[in-house]
One Martini backbone bead per residue (centre of mass of N, CA, C, O) as a GRO file, in nm:
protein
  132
    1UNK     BB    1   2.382  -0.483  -2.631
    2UNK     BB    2   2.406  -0.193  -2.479
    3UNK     BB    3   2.207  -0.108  -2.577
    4UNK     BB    4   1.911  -0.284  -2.478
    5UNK     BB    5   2.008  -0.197  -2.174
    6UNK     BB    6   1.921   0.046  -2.187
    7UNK     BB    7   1.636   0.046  -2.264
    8UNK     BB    8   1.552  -0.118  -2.022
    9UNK     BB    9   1.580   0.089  -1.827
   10UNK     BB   10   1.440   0.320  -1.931
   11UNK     BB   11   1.151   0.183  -1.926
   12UNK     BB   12   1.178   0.076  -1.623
   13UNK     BB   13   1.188   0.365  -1.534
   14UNK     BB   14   0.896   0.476  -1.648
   15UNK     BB   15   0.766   0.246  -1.509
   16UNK     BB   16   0.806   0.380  -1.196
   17UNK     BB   17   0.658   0.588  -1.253
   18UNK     BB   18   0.410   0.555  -1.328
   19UNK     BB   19   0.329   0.425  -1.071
   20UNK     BB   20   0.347   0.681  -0.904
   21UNK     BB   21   0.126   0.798  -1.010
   22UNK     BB   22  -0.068   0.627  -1.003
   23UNK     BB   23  -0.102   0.637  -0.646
   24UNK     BB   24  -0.173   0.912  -0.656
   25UNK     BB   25  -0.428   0.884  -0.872
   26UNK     BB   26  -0.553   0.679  -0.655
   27UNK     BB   27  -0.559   0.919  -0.429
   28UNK     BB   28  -0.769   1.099  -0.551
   29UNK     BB   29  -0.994   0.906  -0.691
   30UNK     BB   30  -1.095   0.826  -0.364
   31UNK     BB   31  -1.196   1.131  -0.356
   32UNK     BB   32  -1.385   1.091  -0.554
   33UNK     BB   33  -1.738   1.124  -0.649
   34UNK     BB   34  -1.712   1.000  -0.999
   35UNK     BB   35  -1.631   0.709  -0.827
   36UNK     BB   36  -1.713   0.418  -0.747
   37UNK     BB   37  -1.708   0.245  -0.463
   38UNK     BB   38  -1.521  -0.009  -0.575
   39UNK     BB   39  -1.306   0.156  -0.637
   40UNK     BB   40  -1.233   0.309  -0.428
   41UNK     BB   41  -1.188   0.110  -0.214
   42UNK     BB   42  -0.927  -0.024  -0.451
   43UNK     BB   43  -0.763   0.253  -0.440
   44UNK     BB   44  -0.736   0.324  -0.108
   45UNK     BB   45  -0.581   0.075  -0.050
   46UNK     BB   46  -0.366   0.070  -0.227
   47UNK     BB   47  -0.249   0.362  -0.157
   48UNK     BB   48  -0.228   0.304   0.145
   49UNK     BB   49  -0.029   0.062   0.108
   50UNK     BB   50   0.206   0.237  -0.063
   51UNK     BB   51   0.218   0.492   0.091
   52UNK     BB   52   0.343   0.373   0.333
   53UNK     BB   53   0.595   0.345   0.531
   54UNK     BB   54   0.505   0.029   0.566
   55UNK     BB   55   0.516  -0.258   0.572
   56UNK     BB   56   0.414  -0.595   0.570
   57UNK     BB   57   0.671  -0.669   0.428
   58UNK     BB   58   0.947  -0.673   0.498
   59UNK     BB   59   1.290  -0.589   0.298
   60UNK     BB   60   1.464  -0.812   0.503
   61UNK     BB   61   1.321  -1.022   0.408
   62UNK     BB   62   1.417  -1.293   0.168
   63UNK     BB   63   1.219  -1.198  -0.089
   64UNK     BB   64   0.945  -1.126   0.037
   65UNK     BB   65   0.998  -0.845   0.071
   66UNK     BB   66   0.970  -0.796  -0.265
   67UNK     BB   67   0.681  -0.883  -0.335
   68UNK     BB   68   0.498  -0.665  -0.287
   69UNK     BB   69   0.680  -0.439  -0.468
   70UNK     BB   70   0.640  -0.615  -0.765
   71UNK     BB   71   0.337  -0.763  -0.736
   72UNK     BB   72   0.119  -0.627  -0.555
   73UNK     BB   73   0.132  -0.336  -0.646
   74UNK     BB   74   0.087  -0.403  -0.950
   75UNK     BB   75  -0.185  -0.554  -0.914
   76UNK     BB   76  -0.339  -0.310  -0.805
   77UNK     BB   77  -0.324  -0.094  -0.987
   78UNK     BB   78  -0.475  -0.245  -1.210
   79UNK     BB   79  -0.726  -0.309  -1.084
   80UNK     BB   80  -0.809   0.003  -1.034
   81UNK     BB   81  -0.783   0.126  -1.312
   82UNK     BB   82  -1.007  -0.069  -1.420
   83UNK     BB   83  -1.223   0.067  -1.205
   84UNK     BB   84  -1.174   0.354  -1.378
   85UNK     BB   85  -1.308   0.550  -1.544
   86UNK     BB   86  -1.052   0.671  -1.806
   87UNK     BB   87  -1.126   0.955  -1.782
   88UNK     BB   88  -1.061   0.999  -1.459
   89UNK     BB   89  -0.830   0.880  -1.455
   90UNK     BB   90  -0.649   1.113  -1.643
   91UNK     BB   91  -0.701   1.343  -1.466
   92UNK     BB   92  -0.539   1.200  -1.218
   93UNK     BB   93  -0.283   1.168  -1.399
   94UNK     BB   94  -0.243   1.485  -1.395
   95UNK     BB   95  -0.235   1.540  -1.131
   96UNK     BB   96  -0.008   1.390  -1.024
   97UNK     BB   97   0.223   1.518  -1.200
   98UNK     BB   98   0.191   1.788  -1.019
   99UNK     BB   99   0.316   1.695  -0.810
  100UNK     BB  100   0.606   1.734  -0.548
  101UNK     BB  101   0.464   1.566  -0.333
  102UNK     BB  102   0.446   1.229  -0.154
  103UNK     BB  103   0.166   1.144  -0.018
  104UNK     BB  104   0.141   0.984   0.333
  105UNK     BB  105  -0.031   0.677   0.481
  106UNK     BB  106  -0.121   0.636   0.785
  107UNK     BB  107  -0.338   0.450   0.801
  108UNK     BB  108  -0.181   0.232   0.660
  109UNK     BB  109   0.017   0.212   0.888
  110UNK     BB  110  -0.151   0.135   1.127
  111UNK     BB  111  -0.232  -0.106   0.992
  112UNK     BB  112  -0.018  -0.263   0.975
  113UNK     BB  113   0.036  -0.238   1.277
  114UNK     BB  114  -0.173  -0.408   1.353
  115UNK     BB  115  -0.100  -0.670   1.212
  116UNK     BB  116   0.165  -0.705   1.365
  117UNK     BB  117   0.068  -0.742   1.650
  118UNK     BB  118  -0.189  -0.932   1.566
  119UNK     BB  119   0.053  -1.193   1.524
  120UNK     BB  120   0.242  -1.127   1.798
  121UNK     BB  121  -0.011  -1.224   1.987
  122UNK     BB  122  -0.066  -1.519   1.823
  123UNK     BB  123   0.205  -1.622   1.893
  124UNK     BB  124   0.229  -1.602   2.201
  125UNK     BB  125   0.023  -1.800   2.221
  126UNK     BB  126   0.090  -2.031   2.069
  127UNK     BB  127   0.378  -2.059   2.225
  128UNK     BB  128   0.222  -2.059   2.520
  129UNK     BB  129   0.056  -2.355   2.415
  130UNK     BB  130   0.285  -2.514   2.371
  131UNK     BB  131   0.506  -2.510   2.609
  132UNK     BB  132   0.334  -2.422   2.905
   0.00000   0.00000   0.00000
């Protein structure tokens, strides 16, 4: 049994390093110019959303804190890696593995900080519409 679930571990862990190229080859694919551009587009959003210092969903409030980072994020993955031609793919994701330092999404981090803003002023209005 004690085997089993070291295996378990290791493709768990392959499987989070994949992952982790995977964003990196997305973010390489949204800047290629022979990449269609409905992939592009949702190369770039998964990537800078991924890549992004700043969650949409906080991982301090729990269980929902870690929807995004277990279901959207690689549901997001799947489905930009499907609408990029496979060689191109491929490419991409060699050149990721040969990354040594992870690229950072301000753009992905402002978008966010937009959406928590602008949550925070419809809240504020809604409390002051109701109470006041």
């Amino acid at each position: 049994m004690e085997g089993k679930s070291l295996n378990l571990f290791g493709r768990l862990r392959q499987w989070t390093r994949n992952l982790k190229r995977d964003v990196i080859a997305l973010y390489l694919a949204a800047r290629d110019s022979r990449v269609p551009w409905y992939a592009k587009v949702v190369a770039g959003c998964v990537a800078a959303y991924a890549l992004s210092p700043i969650d949409l969903i906080p991982d301090f409030i729990p269980i929902l804190g870690y929807v995004d980072d277990i279901i959207l994020v690689p549901l997001g993955i799947a489905l930009a890696v499907r609408l990029i031609p496979p060689a191109l793919m491929q490419e991409h994701r060699q050149k990721a593995a040969e990354f040594t330092a992870r690229p950072t999404s301000r753009i992905g981090a402002t978008i966010i900080i937009a959406i928590w803003i602008a949550l925070g002023i419809l809240l504020i209005f809604w409390l002051a519409k109701r109470f006041f």
